[in-house]
N, CA, C and O of each residue as an XYZ file, in Angstrom:
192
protein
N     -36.131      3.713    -16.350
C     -35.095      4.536    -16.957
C     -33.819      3.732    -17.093
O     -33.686      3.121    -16.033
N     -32.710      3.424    -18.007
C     -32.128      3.268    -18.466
C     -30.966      3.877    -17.927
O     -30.430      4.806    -18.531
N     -30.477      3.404    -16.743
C     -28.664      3.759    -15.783
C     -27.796      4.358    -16.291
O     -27.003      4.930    -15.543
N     -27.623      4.452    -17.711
C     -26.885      5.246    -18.201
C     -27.196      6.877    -18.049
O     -26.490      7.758    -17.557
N     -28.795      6.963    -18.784
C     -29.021      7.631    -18.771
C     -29.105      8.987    -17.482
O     -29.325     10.198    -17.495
N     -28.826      8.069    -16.576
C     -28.674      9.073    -14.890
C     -27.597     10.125    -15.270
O     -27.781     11.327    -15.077
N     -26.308      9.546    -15.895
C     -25.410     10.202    -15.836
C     -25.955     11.535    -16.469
O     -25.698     12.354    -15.587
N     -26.361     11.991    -17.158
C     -26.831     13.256    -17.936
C     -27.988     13.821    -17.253
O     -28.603     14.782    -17.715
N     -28.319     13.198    -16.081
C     -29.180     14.465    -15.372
C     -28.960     15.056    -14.060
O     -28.107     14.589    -13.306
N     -29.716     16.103    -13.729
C     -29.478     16.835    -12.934
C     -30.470     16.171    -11.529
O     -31.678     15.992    -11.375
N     -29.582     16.001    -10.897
C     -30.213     15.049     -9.861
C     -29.757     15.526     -8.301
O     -28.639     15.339     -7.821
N     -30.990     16.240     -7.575
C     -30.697     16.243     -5.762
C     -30.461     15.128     -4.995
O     -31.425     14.401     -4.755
N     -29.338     14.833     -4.546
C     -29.042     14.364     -3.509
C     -29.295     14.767     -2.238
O     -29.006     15.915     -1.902
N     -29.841     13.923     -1.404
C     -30.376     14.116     -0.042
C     -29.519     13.719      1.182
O     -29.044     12.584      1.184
N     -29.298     14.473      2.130
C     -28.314     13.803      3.072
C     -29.456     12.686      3.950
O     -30.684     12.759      4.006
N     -28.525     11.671      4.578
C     -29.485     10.458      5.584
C     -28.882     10.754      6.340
O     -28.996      9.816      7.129
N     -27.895     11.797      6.994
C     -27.547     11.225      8.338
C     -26.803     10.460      8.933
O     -26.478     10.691     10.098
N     -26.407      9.472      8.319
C     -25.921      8.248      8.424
C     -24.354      7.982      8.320
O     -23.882      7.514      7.284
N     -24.007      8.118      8.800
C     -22.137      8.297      8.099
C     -21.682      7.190      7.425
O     -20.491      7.238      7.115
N     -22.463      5.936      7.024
C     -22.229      5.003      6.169
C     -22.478      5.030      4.787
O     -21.739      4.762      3.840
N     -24.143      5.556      4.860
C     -24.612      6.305      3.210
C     -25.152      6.843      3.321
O     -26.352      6.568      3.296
N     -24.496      8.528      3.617
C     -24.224      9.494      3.814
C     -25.298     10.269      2.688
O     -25.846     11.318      3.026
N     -25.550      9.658      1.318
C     -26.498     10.915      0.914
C     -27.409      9.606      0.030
O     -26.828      8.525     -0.068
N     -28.417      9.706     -0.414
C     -29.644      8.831     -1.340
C     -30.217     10.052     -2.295
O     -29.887     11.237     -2.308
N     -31.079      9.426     -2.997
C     -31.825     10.137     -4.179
C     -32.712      8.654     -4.682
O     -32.331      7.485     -4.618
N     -33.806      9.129     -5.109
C     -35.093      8.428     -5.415
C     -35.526      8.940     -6.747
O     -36.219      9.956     -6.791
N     -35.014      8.036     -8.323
C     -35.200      8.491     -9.217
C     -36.205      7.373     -9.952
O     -36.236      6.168     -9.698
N     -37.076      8.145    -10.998
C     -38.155      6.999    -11.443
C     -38.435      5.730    -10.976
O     -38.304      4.734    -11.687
N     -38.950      5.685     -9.412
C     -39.250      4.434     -8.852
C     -37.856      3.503     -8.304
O     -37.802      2.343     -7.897
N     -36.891      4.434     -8.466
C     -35.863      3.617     -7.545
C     -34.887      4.643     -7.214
O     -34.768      5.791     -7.641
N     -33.947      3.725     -6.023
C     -33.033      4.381     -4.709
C     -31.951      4.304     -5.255
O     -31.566      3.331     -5.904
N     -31.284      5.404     -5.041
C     -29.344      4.820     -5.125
C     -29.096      5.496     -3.970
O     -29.848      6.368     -3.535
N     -28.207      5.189     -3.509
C     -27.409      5.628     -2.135
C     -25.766      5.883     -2.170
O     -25.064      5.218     -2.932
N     -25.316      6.692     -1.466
C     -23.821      6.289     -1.705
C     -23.237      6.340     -0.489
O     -23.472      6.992      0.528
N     -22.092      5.193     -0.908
C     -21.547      4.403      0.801
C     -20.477      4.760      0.841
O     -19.823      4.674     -0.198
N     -19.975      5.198      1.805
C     -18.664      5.567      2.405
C     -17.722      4.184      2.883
O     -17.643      3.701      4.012
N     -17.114      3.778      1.745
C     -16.587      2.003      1.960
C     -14.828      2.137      3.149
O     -14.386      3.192      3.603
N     -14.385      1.134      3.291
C     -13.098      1.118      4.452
C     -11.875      1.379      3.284
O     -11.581      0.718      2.287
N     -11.342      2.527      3.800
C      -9.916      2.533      3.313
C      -8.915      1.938      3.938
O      -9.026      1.696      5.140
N      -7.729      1.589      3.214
C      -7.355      1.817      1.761
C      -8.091      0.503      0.960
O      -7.882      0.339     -0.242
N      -8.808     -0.247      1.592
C      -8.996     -1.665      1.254
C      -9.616     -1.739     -0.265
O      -9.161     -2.303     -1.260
N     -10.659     -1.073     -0.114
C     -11.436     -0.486     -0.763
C     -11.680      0.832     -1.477
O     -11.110      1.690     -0.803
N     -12.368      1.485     -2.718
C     -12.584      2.249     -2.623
C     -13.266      3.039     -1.889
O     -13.862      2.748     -0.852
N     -13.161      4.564     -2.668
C     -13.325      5.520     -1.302
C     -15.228      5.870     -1.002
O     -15.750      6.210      0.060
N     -15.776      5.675     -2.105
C     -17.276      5.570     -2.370
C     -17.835      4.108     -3.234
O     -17.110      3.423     -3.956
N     -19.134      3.878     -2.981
C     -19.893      3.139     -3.838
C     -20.921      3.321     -4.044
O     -21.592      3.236     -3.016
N     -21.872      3.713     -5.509
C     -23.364      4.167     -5.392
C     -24.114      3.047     -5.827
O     -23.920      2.468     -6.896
N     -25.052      2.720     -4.908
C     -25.607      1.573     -4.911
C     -27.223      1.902     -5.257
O     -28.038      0.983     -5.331
């Protein structure tokens, strides 16, 4: 699938538990995760 195309769907996010990356989702054969990065250094999320 084509990354753009994520943006236009309707997609569950799963919590991990994890207070680093805090929620994942598993779409057509692959992971994104999103990370809770150090403020102010950084931004405040990153979906990886």
């Amino acid at each position: 699938m084509d990354d753009h195309n994520i943006i236009h769907r309707h997609i569950n996010w799963h919590a991990t538990g994890n207070g680093e990356y805090p929620y994942q989702v598993h779409i057509d054969g692959s992971n994104y995760v999103i990370r809770v990065n150090d403020l102010p250094e950084e931004a405040s999320y990153t979906m990886h």
